[in-house]
DOPASE-483854 format. One record per residue (C-alpha): x, y, z. Coordinates in steps of 0.5 Angstrom, whole numbers, plus 500, padded with zeros to 3 digits. Layout:
! residues N
XYZ ...
***
This chain:
! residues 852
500500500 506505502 510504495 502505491 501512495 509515493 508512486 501516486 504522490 510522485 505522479 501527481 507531483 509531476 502532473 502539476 509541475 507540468 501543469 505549473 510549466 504550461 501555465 508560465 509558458 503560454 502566457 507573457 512577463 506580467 502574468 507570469 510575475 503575478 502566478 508565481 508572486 501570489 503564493 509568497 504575497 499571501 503566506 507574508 503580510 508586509 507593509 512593502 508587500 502588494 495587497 498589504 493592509 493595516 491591522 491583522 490580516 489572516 497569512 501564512 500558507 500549510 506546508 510552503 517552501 520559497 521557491 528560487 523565484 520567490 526568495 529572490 522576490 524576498 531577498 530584494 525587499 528585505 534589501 529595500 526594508 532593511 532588516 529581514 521579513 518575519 519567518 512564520 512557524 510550521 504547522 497549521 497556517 490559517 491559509 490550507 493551500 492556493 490552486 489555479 483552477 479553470 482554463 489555466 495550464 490547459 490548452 485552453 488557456 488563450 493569451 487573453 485568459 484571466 486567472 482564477 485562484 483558489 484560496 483555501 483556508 482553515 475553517 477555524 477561521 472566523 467571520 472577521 478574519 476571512 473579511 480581512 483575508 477577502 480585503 488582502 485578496 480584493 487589494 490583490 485583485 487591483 494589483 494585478 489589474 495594474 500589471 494588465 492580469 486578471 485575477 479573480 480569487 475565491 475564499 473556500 472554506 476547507 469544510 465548504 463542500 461537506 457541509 453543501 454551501 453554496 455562494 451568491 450568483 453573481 461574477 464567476 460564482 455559481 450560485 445554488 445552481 452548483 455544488 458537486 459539479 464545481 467541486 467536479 471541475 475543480 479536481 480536474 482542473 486544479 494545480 496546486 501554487 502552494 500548500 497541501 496536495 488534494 486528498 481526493 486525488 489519492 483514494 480509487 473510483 472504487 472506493 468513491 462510494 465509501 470515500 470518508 472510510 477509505 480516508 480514515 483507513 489511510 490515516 489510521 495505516 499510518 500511510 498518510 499524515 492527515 494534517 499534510 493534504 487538504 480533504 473538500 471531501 469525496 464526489 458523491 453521487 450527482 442529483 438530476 437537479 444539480 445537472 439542471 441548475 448547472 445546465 442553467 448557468 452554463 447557458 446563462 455564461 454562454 450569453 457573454 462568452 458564447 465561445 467559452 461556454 459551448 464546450 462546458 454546456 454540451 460537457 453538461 448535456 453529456 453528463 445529463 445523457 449518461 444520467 444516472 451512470 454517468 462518469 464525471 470528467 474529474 473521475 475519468 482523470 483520476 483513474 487514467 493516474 491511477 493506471 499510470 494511462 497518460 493520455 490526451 496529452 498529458 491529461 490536458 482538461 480542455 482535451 478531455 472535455 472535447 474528448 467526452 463531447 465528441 463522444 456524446 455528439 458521435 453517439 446522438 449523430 449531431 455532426 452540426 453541434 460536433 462541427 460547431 463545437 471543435 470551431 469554438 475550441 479552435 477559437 478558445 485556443 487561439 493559435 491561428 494555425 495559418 499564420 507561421 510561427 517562428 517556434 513550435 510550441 506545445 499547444 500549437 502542436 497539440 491543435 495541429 494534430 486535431 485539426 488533422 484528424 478533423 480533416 479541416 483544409 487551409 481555407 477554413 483555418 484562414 476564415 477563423 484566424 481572421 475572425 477580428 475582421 469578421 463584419 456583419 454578415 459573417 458575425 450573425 451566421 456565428 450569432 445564429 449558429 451559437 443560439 441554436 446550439 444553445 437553445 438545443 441544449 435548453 431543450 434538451 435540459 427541459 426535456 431532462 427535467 420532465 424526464 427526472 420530474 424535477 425539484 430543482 435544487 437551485 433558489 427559486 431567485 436564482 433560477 428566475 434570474 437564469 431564466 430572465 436573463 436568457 429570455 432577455 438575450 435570446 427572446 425574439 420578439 417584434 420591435 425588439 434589437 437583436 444584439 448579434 455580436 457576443 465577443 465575437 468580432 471586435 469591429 463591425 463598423 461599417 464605410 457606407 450605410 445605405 437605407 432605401 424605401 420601398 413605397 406601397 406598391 411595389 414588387 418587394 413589400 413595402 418599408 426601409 432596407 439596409 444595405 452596408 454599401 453606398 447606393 450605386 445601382 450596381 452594388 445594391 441590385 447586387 448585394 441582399 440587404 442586411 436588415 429590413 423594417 416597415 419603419 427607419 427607427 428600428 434599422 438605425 437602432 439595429 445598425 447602432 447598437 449593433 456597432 455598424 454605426 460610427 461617427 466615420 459611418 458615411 451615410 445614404 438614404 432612398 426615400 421619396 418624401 418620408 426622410 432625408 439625409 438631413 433628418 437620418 444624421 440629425 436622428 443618428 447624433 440625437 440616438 448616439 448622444 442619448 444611449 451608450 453602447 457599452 453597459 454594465 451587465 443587468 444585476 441579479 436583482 435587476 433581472 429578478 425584478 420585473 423590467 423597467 425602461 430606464 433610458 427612453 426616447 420618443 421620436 416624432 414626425 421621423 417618417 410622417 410630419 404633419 407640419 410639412 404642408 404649412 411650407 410657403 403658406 400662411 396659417 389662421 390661428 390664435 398664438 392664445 390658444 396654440 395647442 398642437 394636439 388641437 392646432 388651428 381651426 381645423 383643430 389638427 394634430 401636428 404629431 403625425 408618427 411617433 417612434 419609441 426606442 428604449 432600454 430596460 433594465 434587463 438591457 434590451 433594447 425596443 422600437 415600437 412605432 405609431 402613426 395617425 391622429 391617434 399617436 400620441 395617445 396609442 404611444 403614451 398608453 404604451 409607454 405608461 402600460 410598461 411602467 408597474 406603479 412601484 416602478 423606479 422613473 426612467 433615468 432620462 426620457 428625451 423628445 427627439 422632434 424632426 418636424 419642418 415647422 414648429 419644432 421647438 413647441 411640439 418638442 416641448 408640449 410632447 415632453 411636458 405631457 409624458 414627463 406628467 403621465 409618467 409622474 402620475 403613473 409612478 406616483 398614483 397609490 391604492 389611497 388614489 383611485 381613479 388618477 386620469 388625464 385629460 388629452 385634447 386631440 384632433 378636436 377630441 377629448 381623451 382621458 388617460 385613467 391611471 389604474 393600479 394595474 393599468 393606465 386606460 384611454 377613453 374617448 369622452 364624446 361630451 360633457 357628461 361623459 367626460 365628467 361622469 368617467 372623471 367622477 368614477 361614474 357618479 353619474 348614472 341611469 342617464 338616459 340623456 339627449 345632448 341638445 346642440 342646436 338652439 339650447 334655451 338656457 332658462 332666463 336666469 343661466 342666461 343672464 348669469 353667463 360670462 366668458 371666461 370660467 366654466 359654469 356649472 348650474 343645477 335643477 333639480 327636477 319638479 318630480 324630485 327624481 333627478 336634477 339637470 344640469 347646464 354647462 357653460 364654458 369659457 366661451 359660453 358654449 353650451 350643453 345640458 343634460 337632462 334627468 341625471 341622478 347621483 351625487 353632486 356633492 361628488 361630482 363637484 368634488 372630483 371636477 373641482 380637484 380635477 382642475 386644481 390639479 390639471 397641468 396640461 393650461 397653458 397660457 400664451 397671452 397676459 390677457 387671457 384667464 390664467 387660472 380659475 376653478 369651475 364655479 358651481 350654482 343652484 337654480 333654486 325657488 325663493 319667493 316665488 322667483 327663480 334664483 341662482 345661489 351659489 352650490 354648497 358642498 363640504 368637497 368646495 370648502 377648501 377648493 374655493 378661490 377668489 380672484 383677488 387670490 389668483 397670483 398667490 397660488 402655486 405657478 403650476 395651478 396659474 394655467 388655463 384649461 380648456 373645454 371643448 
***
């Protein structure tokens, strides 16, 4: 048993020092300062020492002997300190051991991999105490950051996996979703910097079943010291569930890295397909040492990992994933074997023989060793390429889970973040921007981008084309264009947040009268100035909530401008009254299209577009309709307007609407029911009604509709006729008219079975209604608080009525004679305002409504 443990102590030994060379090999100066430098920096804690920190800090590593690289390191800074660095004592340290795991020394470790570093420490250490440590760690962090080295560490806890915890989602961590899968790619993975050798790697596949007995046998033997290898403890048997969560987050990377991750999510789908007999990869590994098999190069785990794939995809015939998948490991490794070389090196020669055995000729190594050239067309064949082969894997996890009636074991937040995330990169839906170029291709700027319009009635439907060229007849006819849409919008959305789009794009447009140059840069500097291209990955928190807009544009009169047809003429209207929902004497709305495009929180990117006299409704119900009540506002919402004429007021009626519906929506509570808006359109009274739930529109054809929908319906069994042409008003309304506020006068009725009621506006139009029924003391209330609170009067004129609230009366009987009393109600007293106290009120109340 002794001469077995040294044979498979030297083995190990040996695998990890070539393990430790490949790593220092592949990569530059910096990062081999950094890989050999950590072990030292966190078994010494010293002032001149990078990731130092005052007070107590956790140091000192198990088992740790300075190699020549290190004691040089040493030797220099004492020289700088002037006095020897504190030599710590043996035996049981805080840290049990530092280890490289993940791509690192294999062959998928590319000139541009990241380090991830595995500190594992006692678990007697407590919550301060690993605090400071994780503090060290972070300082170390940016210390390697300075030298341009990535390096993320992770604090493990030596009794972590025994007692199944689990960290947070978020970063390089995993979440619920994984436990002995992490452990799984660690074993396989791992190369150990400095500290205790694995204890894993020592017990038989046989013996894995009984791992924790077989271990106490070794000690108890005397064939090994327990305090010289670090024990996370054995890889029992996996759950369905487990496969399902890590499945999950294997998609849920795939979104950023799609190349990084494909040969870890069908690896997982491989696994799933052996389920419940399957062999873990770090298994596989552990027996071919034991038979002293060195296989795959030398045990390589990114070879191993392709080897088990292509056996999977073999065995289920999937020759398009098979292919799909040895481009994505060529890609990771990174050797661009069509370009020579000056020296031969082990990875290079380890890809030419498999791109041997895969039968791939010069043409197709030269179109993937270009790849950071690829332009559009070449970037979403990949793009769609990536996504089926993902949205397979999706399938077939789904039908994994069905099989295994599944409980998944991963939180439900973690899971509903997963699932978000992945609608939110791969749903596609109408209006949406579809992001084609995940780390794909670093530049798909474009020379030349070309939109033509295609009107109704021609051979191809109608609506823009794209095309990356400049708008020769030969190059267009020639070439199929890159995007289509009904509307301009979305193509330049597409084109910009997909990169084609630069401020060195030379841009052309085709259209008969619906845009022109002039329009499309304006639209293009206004986009680029309003949305950044680059943004931080949606939060989990963000993602597990619902979406919110966060950035919103709203652009008008792009494709239909209303205004044009004012050019050379001269124009009737009253500057008093200018209202551009209700412009002139024809009352017409001078917003003909609005286009909306925003972004969420989940980082999506949509265009939606409306068109008509009823845009400006259709539009902010929709953008009220995205926004749930307990929603944060957007961070900014701009009015782009390209109208001929009268830009700057349309511009800034539109913005002072949507900024008040969006506070009354977000600001509405349960405590207000009933919150509305009334919109004036094309000679059309509109209320917006904002509902917990919901914001409606209704159309209120006269008075006692607007106001019976205002006051909840306070009014009812009407069953009334709407006199509009010659109204006998009794004598005493008539002779109380007077221009300039809205009267309101009640009667009641001979038989006591309802009242009438007579409305005069600011210009004594006039309607009645007959035999209402109700209360009036809430009628008047709801109309009362309506004007008092209503933002949309504007005034235009020093002599026009700034402001003033309904005045109500009752037609009463005194003596024998018809009177007008004012109307007393509890809802008026503290509503009542007199003339004199007009220029006292707030500014936002100094407006005036109008009433049609």
């Amino acid at each position: 048993m002794y001469l077995y443990i040294e044979t498979l102590k030297q083995r190990l030994d040996a695998i990890n020092q070539l393990r430790v060379d490949r790593a220092l090999a592949a990569m530059g100066p910096a990062f081999q300062q950094v890989y050999s430098l950590l072990p030292i920096l966190l078994h010494h804690h010293h002032p001149l020492m990078p990731g130092y920190l005052d007070g107590n800090v956790p140091h000192g590593v198990c088992i740790f002997t300075p190699d020549e690289t290190q004691e040089h390191y040493l030797a220099g800074l004492e020289d700088k300190w002037g006095a020897p660095v504190e030599k710590l004592a043996s035996g049981e340290l805080p840290i049990t051991g530092i280890y490289s795991m993940g791509s690192t020394s294999s062959i998928g470790q590319s000139c541009s991999s990241d380090l991830d570093i595995w500190v594992c420490h006692q678990s007697w250490l407590d919550a301060n105490e690993r605090n400071r440590l994780q503090l060290k760690c972070s300082l170390l962090e940016k210390w390697a950051a300075s030298l341009g080295v990535e390096v993320s560490f992770f604090l493990i806890d030596e009794n972590r996996f025994r007692h199944n915890e689990s960290g947070s989602l978020g970063g390089e961590d995993c979440g619920s979703t994984q436990h002995i899968l992490l452990l799984d790619e660690f074993y396989r993975s791992a190369v150990r910097l400095a500290g205790k050798r694995i204890l894993w790697n020592m017990v038989p596949g046989a013996e894995e079943g009984n791992y924790d007995e077989y271990v106490l046998s070794l000690y108890s033997q005397g064939a090994l010291t327990p305090n010289e290898w670090l024990d996370l403890g054995g890889l029992s048997t996996l759950s369905a569930e487990e496969y399902f969560g890590a499945s999950l987050w294997q998609l849920y990377k795939s979104i950023d890295s799609p190349y990084k991750a494909v040969l870890k999510t069908l690896l997982l789908e491989a696994y799933s397909w052996e389920y419940p007999n399957t062999q873990l990869l770090a298994m596989d590994i552990k027996q071919r040492l034991h038979q002293d098999e060195i296989v795959s190069f030398g045990l390589d785990a990114y070879c191993m990992m392709l080897e088990r794939v292509t056996h999977y995809l073999t065995q289920i015939n999937d020759l398009t994933r098979l292919d799909l998948v040895r481009r994505c490991f060529y890609l990771k490794v990174c050797e661009k074997l069509s370009r020579g070389r000056a020296c031969i090196g082990w990875r290079r020669e380890i890809l030419t023989q498999l791109v041997s055995e895969w039968g791939w000729d010069d043409e197709r190594l030269a179109i993937l060793d270009n790849r950071a050239n690829w332009k559009i067309e070449q970037v979403r064949e990949a793009h769609n390429e990536l996504l089926d082969a993902m949205m397979q894997s999706y399938r077939n996890l789904i039908r994994f889970a069905r099989r295994n009636n599944l409980s998944v074991s991963a939180s439900p937040q973690d899971i509903g973040v997963l699932t978000r995330k992945l609608y939110a990169a791969f749903e596609a839906l109408p209006g949406k921007v579809t992001l084609v170029n995940p780390q794909i291709s670093p530049d798909l700027s474009e020379n030349d981008l070309t939109f033509i319009h295609v009107p109704i009635g021609r051979a191809n439907r109608t609506g823009w084309y794209l095309y990356n060229q400049a708008p020769s007849m030969d190059a267009i006819v020639s070439h199929q264009p890159l995007e289509y849409n009904r509307y301009l919008n979305k193509l330049v959305a597409w084109a910009y947040f997909n990169g084609l789009m630069t401020p060195r794009t030379r841009l052309h447009i085709k259209s008969a009268n619906l845009c022109d140059i002039a329009k499309l840069q304006e639209l293009v500097s206004d986009v680029s100035h309003h949305f950044p291209l680059r943004l931080p990955a949606p939060t989990p928190k963000a993602l597990y909530s619902p979406c919110e807009i966060r950035h919103l544009a709203i652009i008008v009169n792009l494709e239909h401008d209303p205004t044009a047809i004012f050019r050379n003429q001269v124009v009737h209207f009253d500057f008093r009254k200018l209202d551009v929902f209700s412009f002139g004497q024809q009352q017409q709305c001078l917003v003909g299209s609005i286009d909306l495009l925003y972004r969420n929180s989940w980082n999506e990117v949509r265009t939606l577009h409306f068109n008509g006299e009823q845009a400006v409704l259709e539009a902010l119900k929709t953008i009220l309709g995205k926004m749930h009540q307990d929603a944060a506002p957007p961070e900014s919402v701009e009015v782009f307007c390209y109208s001929q004429h009268l830009r700057g007021l349309i511009r800034t009626r539109l913005q002072q609407l949507i900024s008040e519906c969006i506070e009354f929506r977000l600001s509405s509570t349960r405590q207000e029911p009933g919150r509305f808006k009334a919109v004036r359109v094309a000679g059309q009274t509109w209320g917006l009604f904002f509902e917990r739930l919901s914001v409606s529109v209704q159309k209120l054809e006269n008075a006692v509709e607007f106001y019976g929908a205002i006051s909840n319906n306070k009014l009812h069994g009407l069953s009334v006729k709407v006199e509009t042409d010659q109204v006998h008003l009794p004598p005493v309304v008539d002779g109380f008219a007077s221009e300039g506020i809205i009267q309101f006068f009640f009667e009641d009725t001979a038989d006591d079975k309802g009242f009438n009621i007579y409305i005069l506006d600011e210009s004594n139009r006039v309607e009645v209604y007959h035999h209402c029924e109700g209360s009036k003391e809430e009628l008047v209330r709801d109309v009362s608080r309506f004007y008092s609170s209503s933002h949309d009067r504007f005034t235009y004129g020093s002599s026009f009525i700034n402001f003033n609230l309904p005045q109500f009366y009752q037609i009463v009987q005194l003596d024998g004679r018809t009177q007008v009393i004012p109307f007393r109600s509890n809802a008026l007293s503290h509503l009542c305002v007199s003339v004199a106290d007009q220029d006292k009120k707030p500014p936002q109340l100094k407006q005036q409504f109008q009433l049609h």
